[in-house]
N, C-alpha and C positions, 0 to 999 in steps of 0.2 A: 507660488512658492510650494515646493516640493514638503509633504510632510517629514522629519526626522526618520519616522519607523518605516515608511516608503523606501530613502537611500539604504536603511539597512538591511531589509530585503533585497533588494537589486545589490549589493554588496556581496548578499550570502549567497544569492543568487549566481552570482558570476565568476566565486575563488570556487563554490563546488555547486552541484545539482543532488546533494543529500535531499535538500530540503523537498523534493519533489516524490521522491523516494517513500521519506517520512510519510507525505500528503498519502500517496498511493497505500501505504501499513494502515493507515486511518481508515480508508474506505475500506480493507478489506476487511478489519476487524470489525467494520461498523454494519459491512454486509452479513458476516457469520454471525453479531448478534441480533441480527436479524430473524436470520435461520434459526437460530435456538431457542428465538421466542418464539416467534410460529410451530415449532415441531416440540416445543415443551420440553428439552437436554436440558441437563444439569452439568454434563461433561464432555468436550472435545477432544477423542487422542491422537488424530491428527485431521488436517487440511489441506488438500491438494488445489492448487491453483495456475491456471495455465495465464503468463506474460507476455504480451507483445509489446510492442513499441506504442508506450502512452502518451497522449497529447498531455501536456505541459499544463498546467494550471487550469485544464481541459476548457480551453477559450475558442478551440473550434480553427486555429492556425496551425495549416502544414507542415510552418516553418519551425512551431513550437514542440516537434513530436522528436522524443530522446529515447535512446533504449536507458532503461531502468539498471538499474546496478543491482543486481539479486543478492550481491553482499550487505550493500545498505537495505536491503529491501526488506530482507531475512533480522537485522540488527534492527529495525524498525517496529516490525513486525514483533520481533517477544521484546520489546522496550514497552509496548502501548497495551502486549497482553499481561504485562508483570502486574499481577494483583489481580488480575479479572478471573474468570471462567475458564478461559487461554490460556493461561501462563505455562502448563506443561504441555500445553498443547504442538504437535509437530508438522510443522508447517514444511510441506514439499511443494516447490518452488520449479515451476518447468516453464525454460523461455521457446515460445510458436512465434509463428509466424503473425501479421497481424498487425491490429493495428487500438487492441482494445485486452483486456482479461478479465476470469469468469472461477469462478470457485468449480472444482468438477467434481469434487469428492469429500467428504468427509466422515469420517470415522469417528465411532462413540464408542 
């Protein structure tokens, strides 16, 4: 038997691909707070990040790999940074070629 919170992933899963989007805002925010504790920042005024076409719940299937919506990506992105460090932080957003993304630059 299927769990209930299971169908409603594959639900959310299937009327849109936000929710992938969202996933990829998470790791990038969770990568820059990375960064800023190793390099000791108190403030980001922006972040440059180059996008390619990301594997899907990163489970390592070809078949799983979607180009990312830079709109949902960007509405993602200052949703997770409203209240942290980030929150005026300026996220530019450049889709490559590819098949992975990397933070290139950031400003303090």
């Amino acid at each position: 038997m299927q769990h209930p919170r299971a169908l409603e992933f594959q639900l959310v899963n299937k009327e849109n691909n936000k929710l992938h989007d969202f996933i990829l805002a998470k790791e990038i925010i969770d990568e820059l707070k990375s960064i800023v504790q190793k390099k000791g920042l108190n403030k980001v005024k922006s972040a440059s990040v180059e996008i390619g076409s990301i594997s899907l719940s990163h489970d390592g299937f070809d078949k799983h790999m979607e180009d990312i919506s830079l709109e949902n990506l960007e509405f993602g992105l200052k949703s997770i940074a409203n209240g942290t460090i980030f929150e005026n932080t300026e996220f530019k957003i450049n889709k490559v070629e590819g098949d992975n993304w990397k933070i290139t630059d950031i400003e303090v």
